[in-house]
Biotite code that builds the C-alpha atoms (Angstrom):
import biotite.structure as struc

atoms = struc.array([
    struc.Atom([-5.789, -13.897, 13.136], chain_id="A", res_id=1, res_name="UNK", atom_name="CA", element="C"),
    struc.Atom([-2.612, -12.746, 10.876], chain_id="A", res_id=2, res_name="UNK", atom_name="CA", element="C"),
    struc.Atom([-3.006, -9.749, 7.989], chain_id="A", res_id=3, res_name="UNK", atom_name="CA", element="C"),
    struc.Atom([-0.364, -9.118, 5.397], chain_id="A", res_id=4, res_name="UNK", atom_name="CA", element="C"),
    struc.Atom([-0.097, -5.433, 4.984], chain_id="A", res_id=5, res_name="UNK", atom_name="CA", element="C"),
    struc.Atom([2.164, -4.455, 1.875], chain_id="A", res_id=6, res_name="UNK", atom_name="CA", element="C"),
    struc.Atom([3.189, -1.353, 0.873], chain_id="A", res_id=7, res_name="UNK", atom_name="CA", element="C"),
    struc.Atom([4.235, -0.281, -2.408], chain_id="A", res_id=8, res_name="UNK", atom_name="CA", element="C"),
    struc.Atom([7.117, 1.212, -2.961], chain_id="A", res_id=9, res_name="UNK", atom_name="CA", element="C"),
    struc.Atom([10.671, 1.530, -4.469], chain_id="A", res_id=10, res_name="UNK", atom_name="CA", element="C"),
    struc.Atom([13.605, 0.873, -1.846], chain_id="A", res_id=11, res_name="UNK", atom_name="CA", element="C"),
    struc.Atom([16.558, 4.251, -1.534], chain_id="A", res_id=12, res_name="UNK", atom_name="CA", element="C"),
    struc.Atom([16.504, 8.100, -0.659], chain_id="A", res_id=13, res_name="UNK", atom_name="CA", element="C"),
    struc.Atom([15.871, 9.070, -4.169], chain_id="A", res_id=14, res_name="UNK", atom_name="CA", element="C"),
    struc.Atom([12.651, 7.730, -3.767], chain_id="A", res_id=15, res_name="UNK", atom_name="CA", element="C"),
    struc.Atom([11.918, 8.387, -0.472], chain_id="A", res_id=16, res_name="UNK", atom_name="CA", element="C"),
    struc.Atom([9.173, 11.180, -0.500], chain_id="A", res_id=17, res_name="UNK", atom_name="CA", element="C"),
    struc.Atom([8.213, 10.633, -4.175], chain_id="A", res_id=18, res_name="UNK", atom_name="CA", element="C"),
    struc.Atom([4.326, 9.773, -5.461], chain_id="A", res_id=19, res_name="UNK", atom_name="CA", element="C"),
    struc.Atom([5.489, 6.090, -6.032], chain_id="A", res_id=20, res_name="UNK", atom_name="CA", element="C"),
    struc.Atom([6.341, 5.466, -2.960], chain_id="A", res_id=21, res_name="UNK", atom_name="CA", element="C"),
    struc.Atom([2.863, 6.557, -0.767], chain_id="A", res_id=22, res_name="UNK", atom_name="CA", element="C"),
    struc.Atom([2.567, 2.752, -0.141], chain_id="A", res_id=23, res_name="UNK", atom_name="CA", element="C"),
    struc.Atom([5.687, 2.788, 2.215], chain_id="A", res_id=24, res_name="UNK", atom_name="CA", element="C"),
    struc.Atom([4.402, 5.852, 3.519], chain_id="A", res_id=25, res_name="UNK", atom_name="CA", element="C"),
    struc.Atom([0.994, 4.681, 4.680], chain_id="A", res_id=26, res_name="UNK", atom_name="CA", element="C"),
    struc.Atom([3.339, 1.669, 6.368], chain_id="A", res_id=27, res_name="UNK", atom_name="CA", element="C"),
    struc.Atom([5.674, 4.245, 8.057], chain_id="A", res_id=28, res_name="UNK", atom_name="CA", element="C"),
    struc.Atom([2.761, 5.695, 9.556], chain_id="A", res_id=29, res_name="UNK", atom_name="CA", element="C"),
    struc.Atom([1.130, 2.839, 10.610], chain_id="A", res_id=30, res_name="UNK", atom_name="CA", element="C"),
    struc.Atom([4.179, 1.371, 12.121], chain_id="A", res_id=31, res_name="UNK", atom_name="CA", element="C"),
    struc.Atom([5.188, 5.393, 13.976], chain_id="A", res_id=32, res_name="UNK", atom_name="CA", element="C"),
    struc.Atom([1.599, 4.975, 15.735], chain_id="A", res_id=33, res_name="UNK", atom_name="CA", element="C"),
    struc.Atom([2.276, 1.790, 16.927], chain_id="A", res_id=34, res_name="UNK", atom_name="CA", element="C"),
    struc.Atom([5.960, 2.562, 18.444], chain_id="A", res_id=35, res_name="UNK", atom_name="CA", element="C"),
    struc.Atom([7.113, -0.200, 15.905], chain_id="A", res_id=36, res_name="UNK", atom_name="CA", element="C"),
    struc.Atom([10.154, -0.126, 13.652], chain_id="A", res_id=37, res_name="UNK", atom_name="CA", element="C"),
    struc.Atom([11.174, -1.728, 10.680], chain_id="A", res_id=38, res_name="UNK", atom_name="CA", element="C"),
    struc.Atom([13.837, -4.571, 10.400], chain_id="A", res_id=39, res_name="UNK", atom_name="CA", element="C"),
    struc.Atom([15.458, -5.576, 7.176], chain_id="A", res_id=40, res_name="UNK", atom_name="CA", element="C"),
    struc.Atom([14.590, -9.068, 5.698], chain_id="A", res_id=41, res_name="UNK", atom_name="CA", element="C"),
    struc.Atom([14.303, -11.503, 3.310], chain_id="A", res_id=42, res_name="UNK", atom_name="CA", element="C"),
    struc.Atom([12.556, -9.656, 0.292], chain_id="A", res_id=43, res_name="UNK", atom_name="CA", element="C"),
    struc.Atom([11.974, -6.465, 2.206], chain_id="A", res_id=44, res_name="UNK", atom_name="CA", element="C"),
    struc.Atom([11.631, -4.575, 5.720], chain_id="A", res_id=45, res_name="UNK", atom_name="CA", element="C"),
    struc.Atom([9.008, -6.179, 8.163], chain_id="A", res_id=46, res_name="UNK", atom_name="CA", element="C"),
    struc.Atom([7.282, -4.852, 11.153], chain_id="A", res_id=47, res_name="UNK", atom_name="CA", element="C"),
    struc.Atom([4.608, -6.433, 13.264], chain_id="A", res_id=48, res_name="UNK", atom_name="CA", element="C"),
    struc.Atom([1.685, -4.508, 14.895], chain_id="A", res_id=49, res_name="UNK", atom_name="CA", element="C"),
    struc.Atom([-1.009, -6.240, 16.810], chain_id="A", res_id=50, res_name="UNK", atom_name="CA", element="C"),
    struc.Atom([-4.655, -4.475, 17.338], chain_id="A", res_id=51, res_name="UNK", atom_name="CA", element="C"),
    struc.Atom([-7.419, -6.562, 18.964], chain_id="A", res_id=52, res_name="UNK", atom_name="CA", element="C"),
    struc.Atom([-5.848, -9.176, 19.054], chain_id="A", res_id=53, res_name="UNK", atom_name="CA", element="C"),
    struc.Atom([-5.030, -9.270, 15.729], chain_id="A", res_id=54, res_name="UNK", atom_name="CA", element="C"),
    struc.Atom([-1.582, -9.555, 14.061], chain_id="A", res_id=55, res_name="UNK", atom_name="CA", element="C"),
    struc.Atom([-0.596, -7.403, 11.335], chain_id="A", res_id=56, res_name="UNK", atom_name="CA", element="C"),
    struc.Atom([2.298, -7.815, 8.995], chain_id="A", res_id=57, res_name="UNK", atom_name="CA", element="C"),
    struc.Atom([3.583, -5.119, 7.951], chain_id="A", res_id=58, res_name="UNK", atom_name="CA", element="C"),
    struc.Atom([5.961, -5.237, 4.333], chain_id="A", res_id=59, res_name="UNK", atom_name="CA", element="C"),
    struc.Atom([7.596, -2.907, 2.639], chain_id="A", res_id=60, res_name="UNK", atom_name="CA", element="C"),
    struc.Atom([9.292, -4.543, -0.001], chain_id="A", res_id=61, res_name="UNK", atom_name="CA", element="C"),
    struc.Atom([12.878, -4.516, -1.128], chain_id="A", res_id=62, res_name="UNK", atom_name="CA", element="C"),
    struc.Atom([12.386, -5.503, -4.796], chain_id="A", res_id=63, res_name="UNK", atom_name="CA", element="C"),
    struc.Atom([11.186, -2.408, -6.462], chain_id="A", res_id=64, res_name="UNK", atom_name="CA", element="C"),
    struc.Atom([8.426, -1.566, -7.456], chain_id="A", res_id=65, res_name="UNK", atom_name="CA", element="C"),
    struc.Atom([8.144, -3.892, -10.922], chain_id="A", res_id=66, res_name="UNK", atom_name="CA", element="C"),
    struc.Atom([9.412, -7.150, -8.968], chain_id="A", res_id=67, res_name="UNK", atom_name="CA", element="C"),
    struc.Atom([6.591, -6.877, -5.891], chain_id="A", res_id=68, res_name="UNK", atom_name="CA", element="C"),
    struc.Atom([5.049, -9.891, -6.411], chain_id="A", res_id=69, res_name="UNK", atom_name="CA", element="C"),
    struc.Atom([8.234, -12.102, -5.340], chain_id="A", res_id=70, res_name="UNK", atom_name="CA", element="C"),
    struc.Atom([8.496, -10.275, -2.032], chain_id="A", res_id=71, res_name="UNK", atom_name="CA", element="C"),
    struc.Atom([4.241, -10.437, -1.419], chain_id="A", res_id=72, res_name="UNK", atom_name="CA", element="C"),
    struc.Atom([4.321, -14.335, -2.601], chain_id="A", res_id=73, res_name="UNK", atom_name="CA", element="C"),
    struc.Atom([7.659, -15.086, -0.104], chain_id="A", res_id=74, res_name="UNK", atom_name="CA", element="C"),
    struc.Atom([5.767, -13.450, 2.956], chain_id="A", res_id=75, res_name="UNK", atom_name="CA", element="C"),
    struc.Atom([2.554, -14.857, 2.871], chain_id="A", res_id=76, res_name="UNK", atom_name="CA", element="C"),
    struc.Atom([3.734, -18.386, 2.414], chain_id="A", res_id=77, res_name="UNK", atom_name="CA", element="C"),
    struc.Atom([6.330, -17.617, 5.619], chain_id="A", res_id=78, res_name="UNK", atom_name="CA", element="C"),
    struc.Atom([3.487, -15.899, 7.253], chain_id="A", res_id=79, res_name="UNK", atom_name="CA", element="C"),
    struc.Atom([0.829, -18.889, 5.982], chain_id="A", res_id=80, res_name="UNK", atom_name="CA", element="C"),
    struc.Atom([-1.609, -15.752, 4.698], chain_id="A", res_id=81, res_name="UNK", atom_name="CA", element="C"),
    struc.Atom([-3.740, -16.255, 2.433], chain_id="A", res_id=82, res_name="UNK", atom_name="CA", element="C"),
    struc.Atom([-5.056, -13.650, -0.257], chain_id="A", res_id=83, res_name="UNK", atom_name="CA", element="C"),
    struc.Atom([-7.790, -12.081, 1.228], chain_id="A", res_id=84, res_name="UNK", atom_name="CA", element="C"),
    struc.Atom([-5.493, -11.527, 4.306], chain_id="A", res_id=85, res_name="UNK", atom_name="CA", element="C"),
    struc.Atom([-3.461, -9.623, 2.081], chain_id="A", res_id=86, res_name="UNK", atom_name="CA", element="C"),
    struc.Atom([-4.126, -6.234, 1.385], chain_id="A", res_id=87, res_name="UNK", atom_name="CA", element="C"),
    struc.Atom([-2.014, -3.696, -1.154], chain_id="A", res_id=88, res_name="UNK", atom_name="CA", element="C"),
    struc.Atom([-1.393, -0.302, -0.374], chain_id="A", res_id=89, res_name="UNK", atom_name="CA", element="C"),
    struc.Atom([-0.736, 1.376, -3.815], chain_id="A", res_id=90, res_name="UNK", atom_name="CA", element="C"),
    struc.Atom([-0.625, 4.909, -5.477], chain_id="A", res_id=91, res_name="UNK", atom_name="CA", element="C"),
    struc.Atom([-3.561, 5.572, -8.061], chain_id="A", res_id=92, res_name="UNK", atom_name="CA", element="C"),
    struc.Atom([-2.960, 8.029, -10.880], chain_id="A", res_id=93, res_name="UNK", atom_name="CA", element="C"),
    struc.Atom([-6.738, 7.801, -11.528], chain_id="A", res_id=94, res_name="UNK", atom_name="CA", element="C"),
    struc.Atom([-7.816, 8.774, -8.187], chain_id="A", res_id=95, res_name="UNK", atom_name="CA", element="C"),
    struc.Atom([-7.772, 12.450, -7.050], chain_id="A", res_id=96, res_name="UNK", atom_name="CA", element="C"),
    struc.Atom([-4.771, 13.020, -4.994], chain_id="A", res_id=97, res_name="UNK", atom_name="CA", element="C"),
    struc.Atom([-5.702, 11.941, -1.402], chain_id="A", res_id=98, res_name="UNK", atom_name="CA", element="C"),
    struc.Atom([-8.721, 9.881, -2.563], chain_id="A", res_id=99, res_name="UNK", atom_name="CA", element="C"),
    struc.Atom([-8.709, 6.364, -0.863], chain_id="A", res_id=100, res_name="UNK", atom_name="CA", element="C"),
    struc.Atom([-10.689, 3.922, -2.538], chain_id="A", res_id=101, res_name="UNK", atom_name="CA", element="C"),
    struc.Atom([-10.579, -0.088, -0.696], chain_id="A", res_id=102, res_name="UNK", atom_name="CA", element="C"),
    struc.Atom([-11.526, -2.350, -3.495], chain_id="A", res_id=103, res_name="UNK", atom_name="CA", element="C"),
    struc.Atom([-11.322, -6.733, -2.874], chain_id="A", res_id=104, res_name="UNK", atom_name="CA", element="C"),
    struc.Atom([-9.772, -7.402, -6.190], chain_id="A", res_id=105, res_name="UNK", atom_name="CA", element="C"),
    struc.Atom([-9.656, -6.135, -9.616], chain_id="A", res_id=106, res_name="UNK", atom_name="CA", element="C"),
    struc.Atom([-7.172, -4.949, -12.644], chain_id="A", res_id=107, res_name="UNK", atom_name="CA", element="C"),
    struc.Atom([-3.532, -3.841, -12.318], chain_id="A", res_id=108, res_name="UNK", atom_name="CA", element="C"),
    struc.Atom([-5.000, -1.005, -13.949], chain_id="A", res_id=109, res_name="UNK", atom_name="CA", element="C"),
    struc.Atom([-1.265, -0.231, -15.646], chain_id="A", res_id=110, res_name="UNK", atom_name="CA", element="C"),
    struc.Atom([0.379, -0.200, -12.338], chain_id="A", res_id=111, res_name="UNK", atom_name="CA", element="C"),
    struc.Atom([3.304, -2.066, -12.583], chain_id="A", res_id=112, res_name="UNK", atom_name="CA", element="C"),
    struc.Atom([3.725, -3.337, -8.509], chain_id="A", res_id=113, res_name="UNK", atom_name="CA", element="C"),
    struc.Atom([0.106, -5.082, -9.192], chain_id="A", res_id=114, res_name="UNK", atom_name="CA", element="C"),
    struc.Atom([0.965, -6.453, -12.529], chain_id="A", res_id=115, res_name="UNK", atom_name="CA", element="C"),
    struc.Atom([3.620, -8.296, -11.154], chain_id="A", res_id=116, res_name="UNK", atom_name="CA", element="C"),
    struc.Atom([1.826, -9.231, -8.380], chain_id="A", res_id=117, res_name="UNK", atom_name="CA", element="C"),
    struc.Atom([-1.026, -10.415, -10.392], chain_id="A", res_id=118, res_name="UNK", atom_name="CA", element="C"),
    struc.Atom([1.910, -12.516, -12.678], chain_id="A", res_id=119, res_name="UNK", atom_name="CA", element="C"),
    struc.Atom([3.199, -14.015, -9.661], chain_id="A", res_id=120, res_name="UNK", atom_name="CA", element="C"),
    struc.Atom([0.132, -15.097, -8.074], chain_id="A", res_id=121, res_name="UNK", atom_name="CA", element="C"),
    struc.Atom([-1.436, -16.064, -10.901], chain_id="A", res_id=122, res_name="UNK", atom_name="CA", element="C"),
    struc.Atom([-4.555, -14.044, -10.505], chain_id="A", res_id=123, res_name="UNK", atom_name="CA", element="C"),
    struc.Atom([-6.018, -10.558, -8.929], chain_id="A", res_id=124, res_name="UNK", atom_name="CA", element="C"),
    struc.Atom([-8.595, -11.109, -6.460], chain_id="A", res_id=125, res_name="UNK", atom_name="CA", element="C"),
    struc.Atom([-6.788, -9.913, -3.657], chain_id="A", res_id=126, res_name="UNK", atom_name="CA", element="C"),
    struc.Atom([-7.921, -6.818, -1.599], chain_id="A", res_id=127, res_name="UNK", atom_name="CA", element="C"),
    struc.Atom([-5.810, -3.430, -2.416], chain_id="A", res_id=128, res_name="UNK", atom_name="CA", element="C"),
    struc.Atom([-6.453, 0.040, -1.094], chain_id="A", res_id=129, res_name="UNK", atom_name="CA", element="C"),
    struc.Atom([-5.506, 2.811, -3.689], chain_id="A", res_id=130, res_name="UNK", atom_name="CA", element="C"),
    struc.Atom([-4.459, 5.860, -2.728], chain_id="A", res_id=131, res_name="UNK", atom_name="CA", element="C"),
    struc.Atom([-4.846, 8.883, -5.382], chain_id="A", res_id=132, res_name="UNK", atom_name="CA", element="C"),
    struc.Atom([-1.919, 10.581, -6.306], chain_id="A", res_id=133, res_name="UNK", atom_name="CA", element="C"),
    struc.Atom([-3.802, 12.891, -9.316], chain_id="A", res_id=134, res_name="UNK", atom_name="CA", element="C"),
    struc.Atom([-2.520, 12.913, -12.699], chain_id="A", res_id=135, res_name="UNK", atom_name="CA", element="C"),
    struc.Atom([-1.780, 16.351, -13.199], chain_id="A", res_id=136, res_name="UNK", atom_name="CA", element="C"),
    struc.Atom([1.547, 15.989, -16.153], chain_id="A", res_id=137, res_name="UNK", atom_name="CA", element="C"),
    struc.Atom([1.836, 16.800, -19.182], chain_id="A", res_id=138, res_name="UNK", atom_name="CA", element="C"),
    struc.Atom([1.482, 14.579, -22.487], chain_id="A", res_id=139, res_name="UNK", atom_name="CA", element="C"),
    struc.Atom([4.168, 11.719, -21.887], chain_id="A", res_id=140, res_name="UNK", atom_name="CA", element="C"),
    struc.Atom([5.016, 13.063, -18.369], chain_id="A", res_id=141, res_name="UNK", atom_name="CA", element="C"),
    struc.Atom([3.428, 9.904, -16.125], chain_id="A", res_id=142, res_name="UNK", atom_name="CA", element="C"),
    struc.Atom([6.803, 8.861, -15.307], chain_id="A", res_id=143, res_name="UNK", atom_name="CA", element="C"),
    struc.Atom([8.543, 11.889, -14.134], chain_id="A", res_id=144, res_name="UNK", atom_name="CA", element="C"),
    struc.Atom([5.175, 12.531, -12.096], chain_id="A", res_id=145, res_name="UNK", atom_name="CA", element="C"),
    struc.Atom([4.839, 9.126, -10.529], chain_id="A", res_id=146, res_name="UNK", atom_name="CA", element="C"),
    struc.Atom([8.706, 9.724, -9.474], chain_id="A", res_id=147, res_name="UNK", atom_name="CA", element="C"),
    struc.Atom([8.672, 13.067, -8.416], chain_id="A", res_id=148, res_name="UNK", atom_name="CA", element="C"),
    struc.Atom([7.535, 14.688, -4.443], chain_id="A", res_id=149, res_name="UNK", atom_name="CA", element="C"),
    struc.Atom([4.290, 15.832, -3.854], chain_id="A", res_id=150, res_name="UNK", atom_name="CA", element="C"),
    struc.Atom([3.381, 19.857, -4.065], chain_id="A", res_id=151, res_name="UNK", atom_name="CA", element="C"),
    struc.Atom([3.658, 21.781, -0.886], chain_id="A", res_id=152, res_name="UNK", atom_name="CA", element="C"),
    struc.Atom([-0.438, 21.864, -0.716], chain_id="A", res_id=153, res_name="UNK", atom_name="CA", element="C"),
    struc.Atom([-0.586, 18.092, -0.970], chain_id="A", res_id=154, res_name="UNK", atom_name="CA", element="C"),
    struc.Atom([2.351, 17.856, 1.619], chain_id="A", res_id=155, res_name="UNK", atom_name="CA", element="C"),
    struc.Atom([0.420, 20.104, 3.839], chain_id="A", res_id=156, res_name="UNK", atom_name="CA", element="C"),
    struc.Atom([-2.755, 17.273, 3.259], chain_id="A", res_id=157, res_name="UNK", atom_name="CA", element="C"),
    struc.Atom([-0.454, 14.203, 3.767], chain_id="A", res_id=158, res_name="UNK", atom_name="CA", element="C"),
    struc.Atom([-1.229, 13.988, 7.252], chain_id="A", res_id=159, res_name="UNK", atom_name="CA", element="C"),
    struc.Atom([-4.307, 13.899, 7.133], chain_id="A", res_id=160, res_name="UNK", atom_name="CA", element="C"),
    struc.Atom([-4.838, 11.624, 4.305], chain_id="A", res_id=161, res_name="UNK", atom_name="CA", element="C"),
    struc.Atom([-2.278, 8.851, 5.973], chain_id="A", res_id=162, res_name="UNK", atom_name="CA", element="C"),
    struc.Atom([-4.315, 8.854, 9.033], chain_id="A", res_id=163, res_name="UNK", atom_name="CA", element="C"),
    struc.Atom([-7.285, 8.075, 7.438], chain_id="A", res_id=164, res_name="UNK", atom_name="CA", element="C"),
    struc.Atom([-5.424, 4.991, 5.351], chain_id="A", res_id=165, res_name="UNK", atom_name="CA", element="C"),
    struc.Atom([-4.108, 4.028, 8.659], chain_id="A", res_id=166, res_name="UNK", atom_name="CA", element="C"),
    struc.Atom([-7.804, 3.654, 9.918], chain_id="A", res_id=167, res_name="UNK", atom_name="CA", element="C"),
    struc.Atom([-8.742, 1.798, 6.833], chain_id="A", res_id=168, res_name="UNK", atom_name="CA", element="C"),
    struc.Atom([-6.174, -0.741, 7.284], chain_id="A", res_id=169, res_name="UNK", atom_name="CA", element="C"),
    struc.Atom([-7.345, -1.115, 11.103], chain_id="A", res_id=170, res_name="UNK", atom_name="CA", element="C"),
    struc.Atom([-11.106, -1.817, 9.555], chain_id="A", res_id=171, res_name="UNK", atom_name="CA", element="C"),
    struc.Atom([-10.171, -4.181, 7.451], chain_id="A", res_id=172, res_name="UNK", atom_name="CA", element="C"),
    struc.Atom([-8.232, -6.151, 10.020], chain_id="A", res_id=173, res_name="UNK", atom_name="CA", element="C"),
    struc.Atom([-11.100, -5.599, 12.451], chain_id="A", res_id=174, res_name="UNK", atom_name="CA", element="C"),
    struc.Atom([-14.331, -5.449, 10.726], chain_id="A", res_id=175, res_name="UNK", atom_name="CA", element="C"),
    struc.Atom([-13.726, -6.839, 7.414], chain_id="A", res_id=176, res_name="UNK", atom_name="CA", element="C"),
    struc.Atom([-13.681, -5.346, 3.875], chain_id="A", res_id=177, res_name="UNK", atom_name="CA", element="C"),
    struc.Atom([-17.122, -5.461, 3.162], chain_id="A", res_id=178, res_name="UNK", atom_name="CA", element="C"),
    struc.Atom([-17.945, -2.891, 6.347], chain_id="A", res_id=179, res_name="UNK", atom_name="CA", element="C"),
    struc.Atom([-14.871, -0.872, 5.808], chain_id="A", res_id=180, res_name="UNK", atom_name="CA", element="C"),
    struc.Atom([-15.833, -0.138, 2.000], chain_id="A", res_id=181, res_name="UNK", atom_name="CA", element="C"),
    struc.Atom([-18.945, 0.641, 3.135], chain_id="A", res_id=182, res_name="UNK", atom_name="CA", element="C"),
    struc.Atom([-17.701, 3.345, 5.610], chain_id="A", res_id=183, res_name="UNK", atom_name="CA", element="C"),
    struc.Atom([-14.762, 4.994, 3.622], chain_id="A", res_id=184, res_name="UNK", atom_name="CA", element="C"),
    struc.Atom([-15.232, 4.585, 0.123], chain_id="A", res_id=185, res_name="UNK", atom_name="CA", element="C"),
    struc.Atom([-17.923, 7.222, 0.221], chain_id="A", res_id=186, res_name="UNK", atom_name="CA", element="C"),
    struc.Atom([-15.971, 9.827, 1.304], chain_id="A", res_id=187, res_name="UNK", atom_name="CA", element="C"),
])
């Protein structure tokens, strides 16, 4: 059985270690524990992990952010995937930073990654896993947030907080969304 795991995030070292971009760090980590790298391709970088005997696709892609849904829709037609193979790893202003909340479809929620997604694919019931990032800016000050690095006390937390995304992702592949909301959304 084949998974599509995608990552949100914007491609170049300005970005690297900015809110934005936890989606390519949840991949990183996923792909470190696995002694996998990255290789750059068509629409983004790909790596392939296999648990179980399962096959996981790992993409982080190359488009930016706002263009997502052209590297998602491109990889799980070369992949033959279909949508609730897929899941979306994505930073949530709503959610308290470090919060992980597995949900099998639902809004863009003004995140622009899933809106495109969602205008590619032509609908949103596909599973995503949000990751909070807080929301603690100023008045007009969402942008400079989303884009800027985490504090040093949520730095410290980052570890800990990837590792347990990592884990989700291996549910999901394993035991199936249902079970693995069941276990982690309540924490």
């Amino acid at each position: 059985m084949k998974y599509l795991i995608v990552g949100l995030g914007n491609i170049g070292s300005e970005y690297e270690n900015t809110r934005h971009n936890i989606g390519f760090k949840v991949l990183d980590a996923l792909a470190e524990a696995s002694n996998t790298v990255f290789t750059d391709r068509r629409y983004g970088a790909i790596a392939e992990i296999k648990i179980k005997g399962r096959t996981l696709v790992l993409l982080k892609p190359s488009t930016y952010m706002n263009l997502s849904g052209n590297a998602v829709r491109y990889w799980m037609q070369q992949e033959k995937i279909e949508a609730d193979k897929m899941l979306v790893v994505v930073d949530d202003l709503s959610l308290p930073f470090g919060t992980l909340r597995l949900r099998p479809q639902g809004s863009d929620a003004g995140h622009n990654g899933l809106k495109d997604i969602v205008r590619v694919l032509g609908n949103d019931v596909y599973p995503r896993l949000r990751f909070g990032i807080g929301n603690d800016f100023p008045r007009g000050g969402q942008i400079d947030y989303v884009l800027g690095e985490f504090t040093t006390q949520q730095s410290e937390l980052l570890p800990e907080r990837l590792q347990i995304a990592c884990d989700i992702i291996k549910s999901f592949c394993l035991a199936g969304i249902t079970l693995t909301m069941n276990q982690y959304n309540k924490k």
